[in-house]
SENULO-756193 format. One record per residue (C-alpha): residue number from 0; residue in three letters; x, y negated, z. Coordinates in steps of 0.25 Angstrom, whole numbers, plus 5000, padded with zeros to 4 digits. Layout:
N
ATOM    i   aa     x     y     z
ATOM  NUM  ALA     X     Y     Z
...
This chain:
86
ATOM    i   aa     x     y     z
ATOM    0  UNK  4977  5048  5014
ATOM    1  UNK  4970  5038  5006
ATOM    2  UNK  4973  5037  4991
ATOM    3  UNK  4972  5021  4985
ATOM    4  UNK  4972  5018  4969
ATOM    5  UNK  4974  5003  4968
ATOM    6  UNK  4976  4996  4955
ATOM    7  UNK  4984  4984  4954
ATOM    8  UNK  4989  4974  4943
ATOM    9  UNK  5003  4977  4935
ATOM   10  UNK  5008  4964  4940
ATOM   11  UNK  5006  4969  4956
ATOM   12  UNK  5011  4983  4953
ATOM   13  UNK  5023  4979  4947
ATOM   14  UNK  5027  4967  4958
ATOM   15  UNK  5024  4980  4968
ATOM   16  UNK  5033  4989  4960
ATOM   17  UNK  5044  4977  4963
ATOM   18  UNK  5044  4983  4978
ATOM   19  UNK  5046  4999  4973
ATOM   20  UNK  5056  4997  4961
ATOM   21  UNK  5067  5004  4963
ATOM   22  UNK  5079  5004  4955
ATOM   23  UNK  5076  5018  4948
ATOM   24  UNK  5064  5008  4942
ATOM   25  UNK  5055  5019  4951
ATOM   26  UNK  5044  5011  4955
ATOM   27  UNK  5035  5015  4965
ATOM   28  UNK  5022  5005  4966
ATOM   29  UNK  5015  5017  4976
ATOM   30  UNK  5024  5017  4984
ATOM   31  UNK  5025  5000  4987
ATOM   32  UNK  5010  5002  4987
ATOM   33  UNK  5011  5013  5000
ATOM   34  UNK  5022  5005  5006
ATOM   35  UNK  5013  4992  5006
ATOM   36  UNK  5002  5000  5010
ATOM   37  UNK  5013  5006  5023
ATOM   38  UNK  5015  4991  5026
ATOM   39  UNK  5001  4988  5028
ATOM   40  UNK  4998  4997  5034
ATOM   41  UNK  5009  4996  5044
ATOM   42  UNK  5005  4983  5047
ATOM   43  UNK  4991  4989  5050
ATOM   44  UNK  4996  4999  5059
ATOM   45  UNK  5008  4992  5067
ATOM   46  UNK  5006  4978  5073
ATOM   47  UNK  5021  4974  5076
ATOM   48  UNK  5025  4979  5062
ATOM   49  UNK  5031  4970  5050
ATOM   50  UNK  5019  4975  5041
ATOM   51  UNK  5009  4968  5051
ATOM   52  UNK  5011  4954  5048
ATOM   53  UNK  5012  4959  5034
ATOM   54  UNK  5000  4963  5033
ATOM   55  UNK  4992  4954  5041
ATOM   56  UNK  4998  4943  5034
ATOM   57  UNK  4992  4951  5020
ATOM   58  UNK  4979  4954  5026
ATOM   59  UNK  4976  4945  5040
ATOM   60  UNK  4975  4952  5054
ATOM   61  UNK  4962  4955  5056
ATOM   62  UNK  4965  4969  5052
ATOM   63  UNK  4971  4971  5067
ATOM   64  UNK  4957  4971  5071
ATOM   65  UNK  4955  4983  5066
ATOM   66  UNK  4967  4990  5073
ATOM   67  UNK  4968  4997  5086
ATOM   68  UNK  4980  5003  5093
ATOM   69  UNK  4983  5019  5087
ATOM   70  UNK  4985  5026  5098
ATOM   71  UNK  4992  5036  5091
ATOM   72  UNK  5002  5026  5089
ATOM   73  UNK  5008  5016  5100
ATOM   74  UNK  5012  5005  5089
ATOM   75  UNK  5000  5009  5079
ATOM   76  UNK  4987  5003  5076
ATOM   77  UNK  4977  5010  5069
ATOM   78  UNK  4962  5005  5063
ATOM   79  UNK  4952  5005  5073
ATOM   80  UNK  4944  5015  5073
ATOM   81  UNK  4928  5016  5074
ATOM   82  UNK  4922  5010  5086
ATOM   83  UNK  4937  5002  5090
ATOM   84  UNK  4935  4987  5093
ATOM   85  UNK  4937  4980  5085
């Protein structure tokens, strides 16, 4: 498990904390942030899913270069691991 501590303006957290409001006035900006964090990395790992165009349309394709098939996981892919083709 990997810890992050990011900073962001007030202006961003409170357009983030639009997505978690709920009507309590609770507002969760972790967990939009983990959820955002989920998607990406769901388009990362699953070709056919929603998240893919998503995130390639956010950050290009070229990151599928760096993929290869988890065999683990028929549907999965997984970064390519040292000594993988690139």
């Amino acid at each position: 498990m990997k810890t992050l501590t990011i900073a962001i303006s007030d202006e961003d957290a409170a357009l983030l904390e639009v997505l978690a409001a709920r009507d309590d006035g609770d507002h969760a900006l972790d967990l939009v942030v983990h959820d955002l964090i989920h998607f990406a990395a769901d388009g990362v790992r699953r070709p056919g899913s929603w998240e893919r165009g998503w995130v390639a349309q956010a950050f290009g394709d070229e990151f599928v270069r760096r993929l290869e098939p988890d065999p683990a996981a028929e549907w999965f892919y997984r970064p390519r691991r040292p000594g993988g083709e690139p």
